[in-house]
MINUKOL-746958 format. One record per residue (C-alpha): residue number from 1; x, y, z. Coordinates in pm, 1 decimal, m for minus. Example, Ala and Ser with C-alpha at 12.3 -4.5 7.8 and 13.67 -1.06 7.14 Angstrom:
2
{site 1, {1230.0, m450.0, 780.0}}
{site 2, {1367.0, m106.0, 714.0}}
END
This chain:
336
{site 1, {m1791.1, 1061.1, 2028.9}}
{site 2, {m1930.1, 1374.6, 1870.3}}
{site 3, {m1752.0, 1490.6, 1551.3}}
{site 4, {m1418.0, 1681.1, 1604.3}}
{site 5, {m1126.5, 1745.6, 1388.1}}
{site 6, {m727.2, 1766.6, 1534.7}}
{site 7, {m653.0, 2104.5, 1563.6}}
{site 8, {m248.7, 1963.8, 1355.2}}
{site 9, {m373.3, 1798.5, 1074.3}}
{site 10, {m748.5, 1710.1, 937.5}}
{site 11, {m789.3, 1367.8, 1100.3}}
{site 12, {m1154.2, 1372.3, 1218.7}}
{site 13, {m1390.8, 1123.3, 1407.6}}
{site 14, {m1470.9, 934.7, 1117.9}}
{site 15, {m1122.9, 760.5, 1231.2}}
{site 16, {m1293.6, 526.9, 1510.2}}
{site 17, {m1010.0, 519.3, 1722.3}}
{site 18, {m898.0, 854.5, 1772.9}}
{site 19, {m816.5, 1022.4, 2073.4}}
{site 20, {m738.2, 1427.8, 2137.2}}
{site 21, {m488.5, 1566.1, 2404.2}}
{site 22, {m599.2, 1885.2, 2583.0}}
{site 23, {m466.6, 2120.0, 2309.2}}
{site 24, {m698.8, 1921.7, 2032.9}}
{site 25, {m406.0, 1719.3, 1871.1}}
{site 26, {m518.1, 1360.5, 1782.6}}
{site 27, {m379.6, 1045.0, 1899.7}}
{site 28, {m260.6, 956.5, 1520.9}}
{site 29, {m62.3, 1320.8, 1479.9}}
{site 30, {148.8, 1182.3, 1818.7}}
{site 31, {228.2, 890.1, 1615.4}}
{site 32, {313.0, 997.4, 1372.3}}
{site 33, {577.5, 1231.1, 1499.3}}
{site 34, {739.9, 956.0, 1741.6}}
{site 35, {790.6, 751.5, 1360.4}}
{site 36, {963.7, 1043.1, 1197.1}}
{site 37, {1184.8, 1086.9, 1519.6}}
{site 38, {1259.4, 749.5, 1421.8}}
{site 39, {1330.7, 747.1, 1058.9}}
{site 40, {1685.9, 790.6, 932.6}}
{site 41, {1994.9, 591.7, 1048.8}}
{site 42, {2224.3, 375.1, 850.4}}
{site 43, {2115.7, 179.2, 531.0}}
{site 44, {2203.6, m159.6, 607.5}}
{site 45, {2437.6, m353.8, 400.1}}
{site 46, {2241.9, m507.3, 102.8}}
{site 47, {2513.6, m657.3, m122.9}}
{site 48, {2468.4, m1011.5, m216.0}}
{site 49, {2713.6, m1253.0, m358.6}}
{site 50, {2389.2, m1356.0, m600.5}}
{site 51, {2274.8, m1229.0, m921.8}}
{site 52, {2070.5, m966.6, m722.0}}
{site 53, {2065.7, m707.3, m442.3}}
{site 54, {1752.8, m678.7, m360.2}}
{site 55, {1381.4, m715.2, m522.3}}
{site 56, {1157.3, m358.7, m595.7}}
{site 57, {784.1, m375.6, m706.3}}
{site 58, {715.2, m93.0, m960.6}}
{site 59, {389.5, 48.9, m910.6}}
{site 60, {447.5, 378.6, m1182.5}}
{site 61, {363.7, 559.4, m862.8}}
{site 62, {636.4, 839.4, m733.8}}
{site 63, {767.8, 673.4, m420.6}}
{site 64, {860.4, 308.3, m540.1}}
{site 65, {990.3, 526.0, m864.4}}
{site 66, {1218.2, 716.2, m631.4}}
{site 67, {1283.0, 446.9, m385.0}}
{site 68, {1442.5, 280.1, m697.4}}
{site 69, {1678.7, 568.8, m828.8}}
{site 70, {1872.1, 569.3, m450.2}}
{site 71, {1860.7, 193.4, m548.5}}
{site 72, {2084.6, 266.3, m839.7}}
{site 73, {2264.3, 521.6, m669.1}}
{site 74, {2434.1, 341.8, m365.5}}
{site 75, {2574.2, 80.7, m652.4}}
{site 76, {2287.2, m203.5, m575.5}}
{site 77, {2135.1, m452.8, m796.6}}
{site 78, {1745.0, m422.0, m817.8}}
{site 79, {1567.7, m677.4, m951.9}}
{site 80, {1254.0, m517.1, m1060.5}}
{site 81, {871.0, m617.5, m1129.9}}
{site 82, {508.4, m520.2, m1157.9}}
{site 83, {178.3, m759.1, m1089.0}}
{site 84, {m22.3, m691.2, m1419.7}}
{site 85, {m378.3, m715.1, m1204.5}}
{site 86, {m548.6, m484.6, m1562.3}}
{site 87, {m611.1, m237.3, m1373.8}}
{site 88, {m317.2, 11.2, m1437.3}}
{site 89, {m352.5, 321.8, m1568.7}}
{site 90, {m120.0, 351.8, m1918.2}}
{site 91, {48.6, 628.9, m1815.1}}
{site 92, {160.2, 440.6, m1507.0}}
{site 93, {341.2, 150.2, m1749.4}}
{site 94, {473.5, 420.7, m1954.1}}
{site 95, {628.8, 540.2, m1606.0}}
{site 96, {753.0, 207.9, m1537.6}}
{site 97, {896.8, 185.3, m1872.8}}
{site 98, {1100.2, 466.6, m1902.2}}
{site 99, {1250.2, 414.8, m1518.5}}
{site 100, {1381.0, 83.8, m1622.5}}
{site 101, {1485.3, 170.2, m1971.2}}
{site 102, {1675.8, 499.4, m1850.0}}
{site 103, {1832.3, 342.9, m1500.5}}
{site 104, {1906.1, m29.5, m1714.1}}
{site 105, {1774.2, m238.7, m1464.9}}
{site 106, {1649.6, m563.3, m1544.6}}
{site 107, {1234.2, m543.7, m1547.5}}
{site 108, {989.8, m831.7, m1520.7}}
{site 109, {627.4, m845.0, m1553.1}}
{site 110, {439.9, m1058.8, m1337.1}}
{site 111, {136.8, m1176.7, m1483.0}}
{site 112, {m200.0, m1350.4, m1320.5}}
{site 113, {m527.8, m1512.7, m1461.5}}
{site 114, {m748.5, m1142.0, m1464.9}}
{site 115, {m1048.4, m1341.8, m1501.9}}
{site 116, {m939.0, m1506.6, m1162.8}}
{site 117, {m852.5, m1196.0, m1002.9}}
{site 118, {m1192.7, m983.8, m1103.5}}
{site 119, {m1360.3, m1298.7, m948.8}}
{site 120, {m1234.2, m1234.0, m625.7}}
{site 121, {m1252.4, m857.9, m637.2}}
{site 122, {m1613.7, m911.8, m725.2}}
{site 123, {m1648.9, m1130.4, m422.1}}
{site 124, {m1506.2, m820.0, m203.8}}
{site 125, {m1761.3, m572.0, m353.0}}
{site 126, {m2032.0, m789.8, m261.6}}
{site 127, {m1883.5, m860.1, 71.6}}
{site 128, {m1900.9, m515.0, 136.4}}
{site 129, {m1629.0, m463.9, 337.5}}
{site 130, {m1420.5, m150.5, 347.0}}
{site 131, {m1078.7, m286.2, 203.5}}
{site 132, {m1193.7, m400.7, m98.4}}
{site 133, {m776.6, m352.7, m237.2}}
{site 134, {m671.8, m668.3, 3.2}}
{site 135, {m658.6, m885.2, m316.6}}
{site 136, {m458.1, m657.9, m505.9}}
{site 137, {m216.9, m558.6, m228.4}}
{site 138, {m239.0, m975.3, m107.2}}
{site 139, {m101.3, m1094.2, m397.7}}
{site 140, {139.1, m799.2, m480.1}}
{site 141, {340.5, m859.5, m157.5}}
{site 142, {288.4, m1261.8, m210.6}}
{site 143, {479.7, m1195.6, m524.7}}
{site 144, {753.4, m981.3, m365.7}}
{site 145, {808.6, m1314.3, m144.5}}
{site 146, {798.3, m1538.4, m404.3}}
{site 147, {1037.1, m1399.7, m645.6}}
{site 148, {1256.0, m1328.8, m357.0}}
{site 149, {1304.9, m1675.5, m255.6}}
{site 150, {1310.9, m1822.7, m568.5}}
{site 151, {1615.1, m1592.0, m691.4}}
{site 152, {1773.5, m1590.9, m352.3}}
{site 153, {1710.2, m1212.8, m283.1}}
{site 154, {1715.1, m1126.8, 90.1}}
{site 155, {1573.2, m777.3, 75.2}}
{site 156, {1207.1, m672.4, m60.4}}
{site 157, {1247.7, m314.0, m87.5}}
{site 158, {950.4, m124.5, m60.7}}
{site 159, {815.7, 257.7, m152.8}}
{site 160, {622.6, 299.4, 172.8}}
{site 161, {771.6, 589.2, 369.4}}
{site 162, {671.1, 773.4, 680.5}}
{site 163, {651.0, 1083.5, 541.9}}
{site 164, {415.4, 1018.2, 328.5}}
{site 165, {240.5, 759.5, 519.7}}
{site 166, {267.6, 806.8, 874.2}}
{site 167, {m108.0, 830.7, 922.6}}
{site 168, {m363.0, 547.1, 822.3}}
{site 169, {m672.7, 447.7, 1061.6}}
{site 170, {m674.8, 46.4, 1103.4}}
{site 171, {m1065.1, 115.3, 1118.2}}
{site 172, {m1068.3, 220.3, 761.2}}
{site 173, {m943.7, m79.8, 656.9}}
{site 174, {m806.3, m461.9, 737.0}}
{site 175, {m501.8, m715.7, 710.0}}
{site 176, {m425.2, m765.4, 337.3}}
{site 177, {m178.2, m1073.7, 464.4}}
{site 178, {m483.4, m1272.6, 605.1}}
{site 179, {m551.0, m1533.7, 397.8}}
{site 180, {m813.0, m1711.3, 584.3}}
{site 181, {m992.8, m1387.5, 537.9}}
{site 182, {m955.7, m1384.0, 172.8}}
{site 183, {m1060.1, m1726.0, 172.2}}
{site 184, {m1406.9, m1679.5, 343.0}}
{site 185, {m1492.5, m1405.7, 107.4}}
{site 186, {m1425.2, m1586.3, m165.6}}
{site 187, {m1582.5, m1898.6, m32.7}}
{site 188, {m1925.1, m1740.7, 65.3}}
{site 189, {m1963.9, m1543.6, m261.0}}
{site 190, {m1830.5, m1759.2, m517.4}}
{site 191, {m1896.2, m2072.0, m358.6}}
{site 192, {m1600.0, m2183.9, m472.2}}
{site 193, {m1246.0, m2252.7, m299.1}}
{site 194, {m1027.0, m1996.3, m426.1}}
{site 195, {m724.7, m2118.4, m662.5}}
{site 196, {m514.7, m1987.4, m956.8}}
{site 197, {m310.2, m1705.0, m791.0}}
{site 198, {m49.0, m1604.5, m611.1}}
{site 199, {m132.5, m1615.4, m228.2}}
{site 200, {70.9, m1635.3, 128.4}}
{site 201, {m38.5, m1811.6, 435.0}}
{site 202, {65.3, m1689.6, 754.1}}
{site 203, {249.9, m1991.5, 772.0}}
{site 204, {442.6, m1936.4, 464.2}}
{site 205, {479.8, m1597.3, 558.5}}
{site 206, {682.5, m1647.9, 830.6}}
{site 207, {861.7, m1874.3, 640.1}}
{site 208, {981.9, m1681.8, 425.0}}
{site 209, {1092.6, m1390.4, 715.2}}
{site 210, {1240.3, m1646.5, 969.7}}
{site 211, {1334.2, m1909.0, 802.6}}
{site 212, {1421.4, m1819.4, 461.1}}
{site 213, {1541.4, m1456.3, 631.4}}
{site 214, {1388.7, m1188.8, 351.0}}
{site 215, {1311.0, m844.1, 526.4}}
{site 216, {1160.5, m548.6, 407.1}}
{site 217, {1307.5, m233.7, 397.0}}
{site 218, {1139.0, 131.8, 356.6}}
{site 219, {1441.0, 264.4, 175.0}}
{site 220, {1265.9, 625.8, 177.9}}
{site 221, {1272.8, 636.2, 543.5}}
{site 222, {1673.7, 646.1, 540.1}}
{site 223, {1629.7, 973.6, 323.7}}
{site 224, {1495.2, 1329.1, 391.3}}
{site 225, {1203.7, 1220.0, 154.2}}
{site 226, {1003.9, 1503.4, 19.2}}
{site 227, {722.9, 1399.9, m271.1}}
{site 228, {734.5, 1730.0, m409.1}}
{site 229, {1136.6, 1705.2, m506.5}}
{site 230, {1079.5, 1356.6, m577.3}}
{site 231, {831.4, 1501.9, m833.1}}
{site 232, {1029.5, 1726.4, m989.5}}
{site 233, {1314.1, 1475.3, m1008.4}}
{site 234, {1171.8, 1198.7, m1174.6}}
{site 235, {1026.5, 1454.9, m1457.7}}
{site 236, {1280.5, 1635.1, m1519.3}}
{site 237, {1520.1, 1327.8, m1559.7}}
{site 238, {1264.3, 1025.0, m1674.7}}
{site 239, {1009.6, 1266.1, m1811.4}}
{site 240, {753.7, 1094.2, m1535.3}}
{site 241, {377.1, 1197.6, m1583.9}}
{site 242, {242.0, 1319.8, m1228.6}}
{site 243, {m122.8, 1178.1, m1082.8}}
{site 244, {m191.1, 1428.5, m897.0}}
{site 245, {m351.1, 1213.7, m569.8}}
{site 246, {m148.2, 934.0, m409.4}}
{site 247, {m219.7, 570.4, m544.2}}
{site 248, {m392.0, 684.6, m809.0}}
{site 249, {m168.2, 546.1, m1087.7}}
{site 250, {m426.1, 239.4, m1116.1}}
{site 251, {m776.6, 261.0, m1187.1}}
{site 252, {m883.1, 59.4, m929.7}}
{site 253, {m739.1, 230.9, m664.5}}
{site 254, {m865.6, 555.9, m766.7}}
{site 255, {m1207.3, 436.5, m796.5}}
{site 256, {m1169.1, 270.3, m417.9}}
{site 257, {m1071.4, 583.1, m296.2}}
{site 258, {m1272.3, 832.1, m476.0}}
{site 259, {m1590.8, 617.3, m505.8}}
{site 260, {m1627.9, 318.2, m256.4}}
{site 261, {m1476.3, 457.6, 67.9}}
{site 262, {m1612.9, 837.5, 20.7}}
{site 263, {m1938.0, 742.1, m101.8}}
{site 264, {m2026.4, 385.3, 25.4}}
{site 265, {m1887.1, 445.7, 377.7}}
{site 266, {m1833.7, 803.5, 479.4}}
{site 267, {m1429.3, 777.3, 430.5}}
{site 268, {m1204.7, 1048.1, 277.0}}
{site 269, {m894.5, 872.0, 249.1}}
{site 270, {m732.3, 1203.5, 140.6}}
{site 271, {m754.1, 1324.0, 535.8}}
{site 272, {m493.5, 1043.7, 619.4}}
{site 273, {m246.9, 1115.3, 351.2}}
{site 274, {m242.4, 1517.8, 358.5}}
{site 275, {m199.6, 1480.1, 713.5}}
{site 276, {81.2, 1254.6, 700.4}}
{site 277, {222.3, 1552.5, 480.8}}
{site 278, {136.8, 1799.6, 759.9}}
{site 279, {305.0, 1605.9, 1005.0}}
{site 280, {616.6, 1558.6, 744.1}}
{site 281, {603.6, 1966.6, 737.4}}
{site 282, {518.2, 1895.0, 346.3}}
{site 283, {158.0, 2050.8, 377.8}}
{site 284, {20.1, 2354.7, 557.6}}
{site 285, {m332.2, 2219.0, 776.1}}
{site 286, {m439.7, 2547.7, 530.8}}
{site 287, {m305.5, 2364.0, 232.2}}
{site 288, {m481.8, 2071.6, 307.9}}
{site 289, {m804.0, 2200.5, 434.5}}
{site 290, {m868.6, 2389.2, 67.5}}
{site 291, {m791.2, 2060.1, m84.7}}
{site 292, {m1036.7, 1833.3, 111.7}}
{site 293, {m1332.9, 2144.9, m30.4}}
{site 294, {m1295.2, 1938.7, m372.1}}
{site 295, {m1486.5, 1648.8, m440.6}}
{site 296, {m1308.7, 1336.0, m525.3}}
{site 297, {m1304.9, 1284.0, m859.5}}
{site 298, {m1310.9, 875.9, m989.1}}
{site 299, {m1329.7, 663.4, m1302.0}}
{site 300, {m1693.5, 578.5, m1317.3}}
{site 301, {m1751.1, 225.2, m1419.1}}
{site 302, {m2133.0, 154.2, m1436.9}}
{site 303, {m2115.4, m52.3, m1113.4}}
{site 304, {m2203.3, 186.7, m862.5}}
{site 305, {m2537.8, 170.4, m815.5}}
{site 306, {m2535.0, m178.8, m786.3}}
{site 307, {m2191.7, m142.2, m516.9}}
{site 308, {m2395.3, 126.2, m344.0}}
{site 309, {m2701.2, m169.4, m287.6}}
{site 310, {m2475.9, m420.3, m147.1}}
{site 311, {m2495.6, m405.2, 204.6}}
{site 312, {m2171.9, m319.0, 455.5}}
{site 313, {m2021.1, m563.3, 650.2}}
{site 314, {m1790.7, m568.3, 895.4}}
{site 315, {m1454.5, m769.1, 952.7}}
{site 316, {m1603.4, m974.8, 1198.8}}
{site 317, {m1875.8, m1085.1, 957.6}}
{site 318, {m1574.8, m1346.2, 771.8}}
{site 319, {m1334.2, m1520.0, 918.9}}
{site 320, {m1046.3, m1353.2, 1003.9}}
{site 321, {m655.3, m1476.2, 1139.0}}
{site 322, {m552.6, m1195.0, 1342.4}}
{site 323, {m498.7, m1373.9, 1636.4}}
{site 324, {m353.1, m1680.1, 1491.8}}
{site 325, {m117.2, m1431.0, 1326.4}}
{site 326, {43.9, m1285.1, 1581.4}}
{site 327, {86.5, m1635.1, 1795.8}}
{site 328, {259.1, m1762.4, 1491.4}}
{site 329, {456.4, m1461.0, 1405.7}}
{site 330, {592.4, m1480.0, 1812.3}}
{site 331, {605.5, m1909.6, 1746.6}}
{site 332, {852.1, m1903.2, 1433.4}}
{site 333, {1021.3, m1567.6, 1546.5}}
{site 334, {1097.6, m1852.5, 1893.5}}
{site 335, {1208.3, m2153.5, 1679.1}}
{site 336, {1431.2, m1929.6, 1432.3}}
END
């Protein structure tokens, strides 16, 4: 396909799969309107008769932040945490800090062996693949799980939102929950089998959401969630420090987004999120379009010359579980 742009938001062709409908609106735009139909409804009953509600990861970003004040507001009992992977930006701890300290919720750091951790994330770079934040988000949702079931907590309650985050191309990216993938990457680059941290088969996956019954909940999406009054909130009562782009409250990510995909492989991450605001009505296409004119600005690190040598793979090139995941998901889901 030659290169277009949706005519709604600023999805372009660099998004494999996308697809236009006579009037020039992409396929993702479509999508992403059918979700937000969707949205809303009644929160489900959370109460527990345990020592917790429900389970929150704390990022210091804005929409777990917020996702936990209507935590404390309909009278629930958050049991809250952050993975310490090194990479967070200080102001993002300060963030976390003065959420927990002002709302009195009960806070625990999660800690893993960094040297562990950079090991694999080296082993990504020099993969080359495009998600090189699968072991970050792998073991932050393996975490979720595992605290969960080991205090009894049937709800994970999570700061992803559709209105936010109604648009993300599965070409710019892969399956953080696949293991075997992990594994591979680890396993060819390393030459080592990869132990010491917190992981999640597919099998143990599943048996944590059928068997063990924990769910995730997007709390946001039960809210008319708008990041700019979310913003304003969380200063104004918490005295929370803005990033200005989404994710960026660790260094990592920032440098992902800003460096590796834009540079490495031709992908401006920013199109997916402003046009998930479009589609929200947060964002003007106008709006967005000016904002796309600036070049991504990233923590440099010393490393990308070397990352820009590496060659690019794709998924294919390691072993991957999709289809084994979705037999077993439709297996347990049978058995349960």
């Amino acid at each position: 396909m030659s290169y277009r742009e949706c005519t709604k938001c600023v999805l372009d062709t660099t998004a494999k799969e996308i697809t236009f409908d006579e009037k020039g609106v992409c396929s993702f735009c479509h999508q992403a309107q059918k979700a937000l139909k969707e949205k809303g409804g009644v929160i489900p009953d959370m109460k527990s008769k345990g020592k917790y509600d429900v389970i929150i990861g704390l990022s210091g970003g804005i929409d777990s932040s917020y996702a936990l004040i209507k935590l404390v507001e309909l009278g629930l009992r958050p049991l809250c945490f952050s993975v310490d992977n090194g990479w967070n930006d200080p102001k993002a701890d300060e963030n976390i800090m003065k959420l927990v300290e002002g709302l009195k919720v009960p806070f625990f750091r999660y800690t893993i062996d960094l040297d562990r951790f950079k090991e694999l994330q080296g082993a990504f770079l020099r993969a080359g693949v495009k998600n090189i934040e699968i072991p970050s988000d792998h073991i932050i949702v393996s975490t979720a799980y595992e605290m969960a079931s080991k205090y009894g907590i049937k709800w994970i309650v999570s700061g992803g939102n559709v209105a936010t985050e109604s648009i993300m191309p599965f070409s710019w990216g892969y399956n953080a929950r696949d293991l075997v993938h992990i594994k591979d990457i680890y396993k060819k680059m390393t030459g080592k089998r990869l132990k010491g941290l917190p992981t999640m088969s597919l099998l143990k996956f599943n048996y944590y959401r059928w068997i063990k019954k924990i769910k995730v909940i997007n709390l946001l999406d039960y809210y008319n969630y708008n990041r700019k009054e979310a913003i304003f909130e969380l200063t104004d009562k918490f005295g929370y420090k803005d990033y200005g782009a989404k994710h960026e409250e660790s260094v990592w990510t920032s440098w992902f987004q800003n460096f590796y995909l834009f540079e490495k492989w031709n992908i401006d991450k920013r199109k997916a999120h402003l046009s998930s605001l479009i589609n929200s009505g947060q964002m003007t296409r106008q709006e967005a379009v000016q904002e796309l004119q600036k070049c991504p600005v990233y923590p440099e690190m010393g490393i990308e010359e070397k990352v820009m040598a590496y060659p690019k793979h794709e998924y294919t090139d390691y072993r991957t579980d999709e289809k084994l995941y979705n037999f077993i998901c439709k297996f347990v889901k049978w058995l349960s």
